[in-house]
Structure formats: C-alpha cells, structure tokens
N, C-alpha and C positions, 0 to 999 in steps of 0.2 A: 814500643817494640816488645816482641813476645819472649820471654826468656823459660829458661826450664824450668824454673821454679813456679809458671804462671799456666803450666801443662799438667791437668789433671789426665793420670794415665790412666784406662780401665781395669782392673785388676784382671790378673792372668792366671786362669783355670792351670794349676796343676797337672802335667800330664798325668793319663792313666795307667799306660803302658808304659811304666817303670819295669827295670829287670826284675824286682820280686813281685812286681803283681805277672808280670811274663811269664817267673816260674809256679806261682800259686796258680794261675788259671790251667799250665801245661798239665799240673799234678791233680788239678781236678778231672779235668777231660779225661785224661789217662785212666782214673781212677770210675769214672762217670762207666767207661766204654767198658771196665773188667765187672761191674755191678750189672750193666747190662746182659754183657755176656754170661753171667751168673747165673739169671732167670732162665736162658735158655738149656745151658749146662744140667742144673740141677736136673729139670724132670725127663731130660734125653736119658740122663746116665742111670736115675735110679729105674725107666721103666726099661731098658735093654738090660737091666740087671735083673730082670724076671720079679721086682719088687710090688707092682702094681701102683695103682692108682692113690689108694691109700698111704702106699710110705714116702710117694711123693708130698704131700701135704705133713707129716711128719716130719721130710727133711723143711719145707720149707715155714712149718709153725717151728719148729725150734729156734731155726733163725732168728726171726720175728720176735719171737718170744724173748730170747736173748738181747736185739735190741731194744725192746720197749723198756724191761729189768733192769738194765745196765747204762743207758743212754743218762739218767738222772747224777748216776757217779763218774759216767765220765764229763758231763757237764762240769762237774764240782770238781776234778783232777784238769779238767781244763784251766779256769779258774787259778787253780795252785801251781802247778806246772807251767801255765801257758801253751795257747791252743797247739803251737806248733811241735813238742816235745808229744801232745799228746796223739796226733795225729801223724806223726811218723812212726810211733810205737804203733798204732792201730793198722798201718799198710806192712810195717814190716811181720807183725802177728797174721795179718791176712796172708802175705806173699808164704810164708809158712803152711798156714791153713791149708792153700788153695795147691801148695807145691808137694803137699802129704797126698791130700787127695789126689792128684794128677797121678801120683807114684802108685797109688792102691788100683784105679780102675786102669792104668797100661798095665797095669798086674794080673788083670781080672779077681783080683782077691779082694772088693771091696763088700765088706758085710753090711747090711744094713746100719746096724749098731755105730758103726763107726762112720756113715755116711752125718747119719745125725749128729754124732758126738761134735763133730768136724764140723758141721756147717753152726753148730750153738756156739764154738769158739770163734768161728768168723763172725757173728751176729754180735758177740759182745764184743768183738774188735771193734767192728763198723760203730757201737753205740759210744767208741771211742773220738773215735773220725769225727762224725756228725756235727758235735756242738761243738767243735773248735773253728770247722771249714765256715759259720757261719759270722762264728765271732773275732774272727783275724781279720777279716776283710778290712776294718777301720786300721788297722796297723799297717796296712798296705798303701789305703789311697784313702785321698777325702773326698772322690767321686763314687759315693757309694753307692747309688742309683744304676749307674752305669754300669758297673762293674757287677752287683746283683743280675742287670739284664743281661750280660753277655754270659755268666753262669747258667741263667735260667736258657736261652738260647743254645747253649752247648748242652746241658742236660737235656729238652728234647730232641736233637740233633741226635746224640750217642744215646737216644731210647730206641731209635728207627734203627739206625744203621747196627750198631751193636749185637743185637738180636741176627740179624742178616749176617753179620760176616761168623759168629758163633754156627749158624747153620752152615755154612762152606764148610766152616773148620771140621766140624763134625761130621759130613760125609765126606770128606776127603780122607782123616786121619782120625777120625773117632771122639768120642767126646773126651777123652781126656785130654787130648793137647787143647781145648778148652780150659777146662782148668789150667794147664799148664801156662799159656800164654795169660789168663785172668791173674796167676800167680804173678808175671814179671810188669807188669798192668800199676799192681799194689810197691812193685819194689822200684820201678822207676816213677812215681807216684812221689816215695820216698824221699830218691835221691832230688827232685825239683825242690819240695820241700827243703830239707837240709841245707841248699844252694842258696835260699832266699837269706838278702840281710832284713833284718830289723830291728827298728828301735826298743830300745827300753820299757819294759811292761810296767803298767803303772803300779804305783809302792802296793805292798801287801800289809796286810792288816797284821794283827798279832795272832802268832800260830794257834791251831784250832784243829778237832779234828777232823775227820772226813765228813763224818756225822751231822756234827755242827755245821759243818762248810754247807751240806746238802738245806739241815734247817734255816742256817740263814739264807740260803737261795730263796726258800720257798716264802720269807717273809720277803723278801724283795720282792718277788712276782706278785705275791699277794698286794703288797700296799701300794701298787699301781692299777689308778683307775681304768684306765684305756686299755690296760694286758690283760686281763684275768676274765674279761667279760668275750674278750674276742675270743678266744681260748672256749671258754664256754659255748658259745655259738656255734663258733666251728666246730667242735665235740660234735654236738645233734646234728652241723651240716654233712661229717664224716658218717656218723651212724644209721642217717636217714636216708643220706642221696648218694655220698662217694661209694660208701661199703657194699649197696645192693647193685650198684650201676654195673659193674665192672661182670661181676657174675649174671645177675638176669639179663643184664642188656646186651651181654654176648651172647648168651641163647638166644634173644629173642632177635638179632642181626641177623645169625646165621641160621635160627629157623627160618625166615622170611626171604634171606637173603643170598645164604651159603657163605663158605669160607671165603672167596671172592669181594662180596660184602662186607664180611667184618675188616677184610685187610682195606679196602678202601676207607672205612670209617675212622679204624685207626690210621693211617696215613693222613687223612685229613687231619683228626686232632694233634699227631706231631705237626702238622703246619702251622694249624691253630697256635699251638703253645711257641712256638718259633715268632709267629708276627704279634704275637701276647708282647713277649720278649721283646721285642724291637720296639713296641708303642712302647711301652715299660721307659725304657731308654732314654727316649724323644721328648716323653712327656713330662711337664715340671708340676704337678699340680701343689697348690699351698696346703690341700688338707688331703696329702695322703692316702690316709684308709678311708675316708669317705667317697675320695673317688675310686678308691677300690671295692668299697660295699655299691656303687652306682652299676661298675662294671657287671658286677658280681651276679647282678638282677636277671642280666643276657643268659648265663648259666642255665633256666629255664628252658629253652629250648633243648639242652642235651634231654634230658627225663622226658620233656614234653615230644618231641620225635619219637620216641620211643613208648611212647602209652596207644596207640593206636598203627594199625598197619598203615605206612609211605612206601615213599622209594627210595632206593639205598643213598639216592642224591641228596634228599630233603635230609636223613638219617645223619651223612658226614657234613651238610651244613649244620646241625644242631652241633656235632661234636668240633666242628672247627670253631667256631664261635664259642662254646664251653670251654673249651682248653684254653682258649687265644683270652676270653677276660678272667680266668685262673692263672694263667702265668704272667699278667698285668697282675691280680692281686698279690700275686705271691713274691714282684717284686719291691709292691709299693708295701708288706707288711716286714718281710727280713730288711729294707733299707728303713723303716720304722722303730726294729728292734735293735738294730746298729745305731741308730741315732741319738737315739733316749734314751735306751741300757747302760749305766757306766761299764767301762772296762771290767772293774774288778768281781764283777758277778754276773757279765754277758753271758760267758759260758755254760751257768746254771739256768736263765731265763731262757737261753736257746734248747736245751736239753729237754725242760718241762713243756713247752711247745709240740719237740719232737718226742716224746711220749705219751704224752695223751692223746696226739693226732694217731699214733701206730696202732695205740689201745682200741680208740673206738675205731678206727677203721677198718680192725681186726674183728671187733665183735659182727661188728653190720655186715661181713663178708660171712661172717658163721650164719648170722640169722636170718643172712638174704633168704635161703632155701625156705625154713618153715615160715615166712616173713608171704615168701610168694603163693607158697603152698595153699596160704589162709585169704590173700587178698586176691589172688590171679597176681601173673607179671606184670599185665599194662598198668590195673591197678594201682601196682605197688611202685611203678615210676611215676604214674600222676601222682601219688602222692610224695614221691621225692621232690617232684616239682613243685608242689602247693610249700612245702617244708622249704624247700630251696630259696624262694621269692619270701618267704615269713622271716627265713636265717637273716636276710639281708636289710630288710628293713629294720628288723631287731639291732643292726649293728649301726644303721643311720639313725635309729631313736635312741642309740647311747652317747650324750652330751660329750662325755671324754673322748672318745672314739669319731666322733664325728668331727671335733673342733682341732684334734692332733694336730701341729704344724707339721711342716717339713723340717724345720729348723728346730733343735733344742730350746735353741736361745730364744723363739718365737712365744710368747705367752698366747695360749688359745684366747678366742674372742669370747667374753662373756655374752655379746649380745647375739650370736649365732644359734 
C-alpha cells in the first residue's frame, strides 16, 4: 500500500505574481509610460518655444549626459541604501523635476537655460532609478526570467503607446500637461514602490566611503570573466551598429519610404521586441548568453535591409526580427546579471553596464553624421552588419561567456 511518505511530490514553482512583484512591475509601467512620454514632451516644447533644432539636442544631451555621470554613483548608493530607498528618492526628484517644468511652460516663462538645467537634474534622478529597478528583482521573486520578460514586454509596450497618447495630450491641452501628467507618472511610481514588502538586504560589509564603494564595484566587475568581455563587445556593438542605426536608418526609411514608412518599421520592431519578450519567457535554455549571442546573429538583417533600396515590407521584417532577438538577449543577459551578481554589489555591476552602454551609444549617435558623410549611408549599415555578425561570434568564441549556466550553483562544462 502506498502511503505519503512513499509519494515523491514535484516541487512547486513559486508564484510570481506576489503583491510586491504586483506593485514593482505597476511602478515600472508607470514609470516606463512618463519616460516615454518624455521623449515626446521634450522636443514639442522646446521647438514651440521658438528654440530651434539645436537646443533640442542640448536639452536632451544634458539629460544623457547626467545619466551616463551619475548612474556609476547611484549604482554604489543603491548598494548602501538598497535599491528600493534609492529609487523612490529618484521618482520622487523626478515628479519634482517634471512638476517645475509643467509650471514654467503653462507659464510660457520657460527659458532655455532652465529647460536644460531641469532635464540634467532629471537625468541624474533616472541614473538613480536605473540600477536599483534591475537589482531588486531577485528580492522579489526567484522567477527571474520571467519576470525580466514581462518588464521587457511592458517596456516595448509603453515605447508605442506612450509616445501616441503624449501626442493627444499635446494637441489637446499643450505640451505642458505632459510634463504635468509625466510628473504624477514618477510620483505614483513611488507610492507602488513604498507599498512593496521585503525581506532583509543582505549584511553589509564594514562602512566605507562612497568612493571606495564605487572602486570595489569596479573590482568586482572586473574579476568576472564572462562580465567584462560582454561589456566590451557590446561597447563596439553600441558604437558600430546601435548608435548610427537609429539616425542614418531614419533618413534613409523615410527618404525611400516617407514618414508612413518609418512608422510602419517602427511599429514593427515594437512587435518585434514584444514577441522577443515572450520567447524570452518560454524559453529555458541551460547556457543563457550563448543562446542569446546565437539569437543575436538574426540582428543582421536590421543594417542589412537597410544597405541597399527594398520595400518598406522587407525593411520592418529586418526591424521586427532585430528587435524581437534584442529583447530575447536583453532578457537572457539582466536574468544572467541577477543570477551570478551577489546582492551586495548587484547595484554597482548593473550601473557599469548601464554607463558604458549610454556612453557609446551616445558617441556612435554623434559620429553617425561624419561616419555617413565618409562612407555613404548604405555603406555605413553594411558595415554595421559585417561588425554586427563579428560582435556576436566574438561573444560565442569567449569560453566564459559561452559555458554560463542558468544556475549559479551549475559549474560551466570544461569540455564545451
């Protein structure tokens, strides 16, 4: 006779949708939808402010520029604090930010001077945000996978839509009640935050100061084989492929194509990065980044549609398939970084990540121009694409990188 003691049970997945992952994912969306509506905000308001083309890029290098600076120290205050002290302070300085601004342009008194000043202290808010939202997640659940791809799924979600309702808002009642509703966006952001419980951060070391906190971050990243080289790769994949894409390959969409065109390309790769997201999800693989450097290969097609004249069809297959195996990497590398980062220094590994991606992404966006100027456009995408297909092999011919488990506790296979 069978008794209970002769019944081996399966083990039972943890739910995910716990009340504080409920409210951590409500405070991202929330916060996802006032960043997008951001992008559109900014360069309505400063070019109906008679500022030109130029102080547009002004207001939005400052920003930039404030996050790349700053994002390393709030890594390291994440860290100390814990993400979630640091990233409430970060929404609540934004809802600030964004609720000054709101007040100057229903004013019509917003000077240039002060558009910038205002979006540099929201930049170094955000560089506040950033590396905490990546480094809680494990506080939250231990389906990290999942919960990565339903983030990434809601961020290209509130890329499409967010942008679109910022445009209603704005001919209906002006671009400041953008800002305005972006302001309450960051403060109910906040309050889901604050709501969330959580356990106990793990012990902290012996006090040290900021300084310090930042150098021994960087010795952690650094004495990690598998981090520092992906990191590097990505760097030239940002500089080569991301940073000119975005500017050449808009011109050359909408020279060919028209503004019709570019909207369809990009609505394509919101799809893309949506069904990225769900295989993301779905899929178990035992080696991680390798199977995100395999995805990664597909990538090719965005630049390579783009080096010669198609049709706008062939165009947003390249971009839906780009997006769609980028948001598959981007969840199998942040559930990589949660997995194998301990606790007490996640928040500085996520930070260095997110700065040196902002850094080169920002040069290759400066140097697309004289980049295209010297190569032609098509050119200059084929060779994103040759660089693209080179990034990715370089990441499968690195033994640490390629053998990553899924599991911490999993030791890589030597004979692989």
């Amino acid at each position: 006779m069978t008794t209970d003691l002769d019944v081996s049970e399966p083990p039972v997945a943890p739910p995910l949708w716990t009340t504080s992952f409920r409210l951590f994912f409500s405070a991202r969306v929330i916060s996802l939808f006032g960043d997008a509506m951001l992008m559109v905000a900014i360069p309505v308001v400063v070019l109906q402010s008679g500022y030109g083309v130029g102080a547009v890029g002004y207001v939005f290098g400052g920003w930039m520029a404030a996050v790349a600076l700053c994002t390393v120290f709030g890594g390291a205050l994440s860290d100390r604090l814990g993400p979630r002290t640091t990233m409430v302070c970060a929404d609540l300085a934004r809802f600030v930010v964004q609720a000054v601004t709101a007040v100057l342009v229903f004013g019509g008194t917003a000077p240039l001077w002060s558009l910038v000043l205002l979006q540099v202290l929201g930049g170094a808010a955000s560089a506040l945000f950033a590396p905490g939202s990546g480094s809680i997640v494990p506080r939250l659940t231990t389906r990290l996978r999942e919960a990565n791809a339903f983030v990434k799924v809601a961020e290209a979600i509130t890329a499409v839509v967010g942008p679109g309702l910022a445009g209603v808002l704005i001919s209906i009642v002006g671009g400041g009640a953008v800002f305005l509703v972006d302001a309450l966006t960051y403060l109910a952001s906040a309050g889901c935050l604050l709501a969330m419980r959580l356990g106990p951060m793990a012990a902290a070391g012996p006090a040290t100061s900021l300084v310090r906190d930042i150098i021994d971050g960087w010795h952690e990243f650094r004495s990690r084989s598998w981090l520092w080289p992906v990191i590097l790769v990505w760097m030239v994949f940002g500089l080569v492929v991301f940073g000119p894409n975005l500017p050449v390959g808009a011109a050359l969409i909408i020279g060919d194509h028209g503004d019709t065109g570019y909207g369809l390309s990009q609505a394509a790769a919101g799809a893309g990065a949506v069904i990225g997201g769900l295989v993301g999800m779905r899929s178990h693989p035992r080696r991680p980044l390798a199977a995100g450097a395999l995805a990664m290969l597909a990538f090719v097609l965005c630049p390579v549609t783009l080096s010669f004249p198609t049709t706008v069809a062939v165009v947003s297959l390249g971009y839906l398939v780009a997006e769609g195996v980028l948001a598959y990497w981007s969840v199998m590398w942040v559930t990589a970084l949660q997995t194998h980062v301990p606790e007490s220094v996640r928040g500085r590994v996520f930070a260095y990540d997110i700065a040196g991606s902002l850094i080169v992404l920002s040069a290759g966006r400066i140097l697309a121009g004289p980049a295209a100027a010297a190569l032609g456009d098509r050119r200059l995408m084929a060779l994103g694409g040759v660089v693209a297909v080179a990034c990715c092999l370089a990441l499968l011919a690195i033994p640490a990188v390629r053998r990553l488990p899924a599991n911490a506790a999993t030791p890589p296979d030597a004979g692989d």
